[in-house]
Legacy VTK file of the C-alpha trace (Angstrom):
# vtk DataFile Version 3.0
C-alpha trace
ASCII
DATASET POLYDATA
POINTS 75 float
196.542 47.820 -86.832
194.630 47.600 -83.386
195.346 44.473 -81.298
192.244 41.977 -80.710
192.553 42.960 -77.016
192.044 46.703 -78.259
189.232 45.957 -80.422
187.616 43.882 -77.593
187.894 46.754 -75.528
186.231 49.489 -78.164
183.331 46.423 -79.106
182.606 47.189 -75.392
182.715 50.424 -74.677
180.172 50.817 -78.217
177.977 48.522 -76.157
178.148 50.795 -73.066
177.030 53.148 -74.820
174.333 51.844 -76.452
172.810 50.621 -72.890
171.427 54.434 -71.973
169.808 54.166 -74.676
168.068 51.077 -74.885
166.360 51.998 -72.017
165.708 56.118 -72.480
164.234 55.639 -76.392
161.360 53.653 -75.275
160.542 55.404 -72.340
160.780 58.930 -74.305
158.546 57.087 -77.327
155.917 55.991 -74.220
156.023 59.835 -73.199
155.189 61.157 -76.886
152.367 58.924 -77.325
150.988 59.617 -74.378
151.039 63.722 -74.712
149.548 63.554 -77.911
147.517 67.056 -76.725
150.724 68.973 -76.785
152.470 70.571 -79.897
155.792 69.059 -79.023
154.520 65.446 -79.831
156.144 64.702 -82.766
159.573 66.252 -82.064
159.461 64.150 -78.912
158.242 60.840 -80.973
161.224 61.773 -83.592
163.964 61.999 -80.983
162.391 58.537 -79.160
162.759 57.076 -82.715
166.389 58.621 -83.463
167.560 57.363 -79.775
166.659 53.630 -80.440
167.762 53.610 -83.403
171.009 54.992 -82.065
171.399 52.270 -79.566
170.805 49.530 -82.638
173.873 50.810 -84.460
175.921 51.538 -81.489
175.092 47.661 -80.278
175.760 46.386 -84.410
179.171 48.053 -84.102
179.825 46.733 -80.844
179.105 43.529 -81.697
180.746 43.652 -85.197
184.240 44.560 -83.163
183.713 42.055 -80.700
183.396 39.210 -82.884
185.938 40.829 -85.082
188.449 40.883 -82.154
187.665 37.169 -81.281
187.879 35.600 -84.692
190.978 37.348 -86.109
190.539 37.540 -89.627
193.764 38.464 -91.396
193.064 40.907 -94.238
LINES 1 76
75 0 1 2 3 4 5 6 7 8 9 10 11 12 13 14 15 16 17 18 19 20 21 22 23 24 25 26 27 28 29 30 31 32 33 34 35 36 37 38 39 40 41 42 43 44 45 46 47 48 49 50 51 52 53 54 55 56 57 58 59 60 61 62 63 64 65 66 67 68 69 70 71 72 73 74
């Protein structure tokens, strides 16, 4: 069984890598919408979508281990 200090640790390395994408999901979602003309559109759009909601699990897990590590919960 991981150590809370471990499971601090992992919480925030899930939330470093949800940071990329907080910021590159919108800004790929922006660029679909506004090249509507092209035939890559909604591949774009999908990708946008699939990359925020990547960063909203990867920021639920982090969280979820943080406050895991901080209120130890024996099971």
């Amino acid at each position: 069984m991981p150590t809370n200090k471990d499971l601090l640790n992992k919480g925030i390395k899930y939330l470093v890598y949800a940071l990329p994408l907080i910021f590159i999901g919108p800004s790929v979602i922006y660029n679909a919408f506004m090249n509507k003309h092209t035939n890559w559109h909604y591949l774009v759009l999908a990708i946008g979508c699939i990359m925020c909601l990547g960063a909203m699990f990867l920021m639920f897990k982090g969280i979820k281990k943080i406050t895991d590590s901080l209120f130890d919960d024996d099971k």
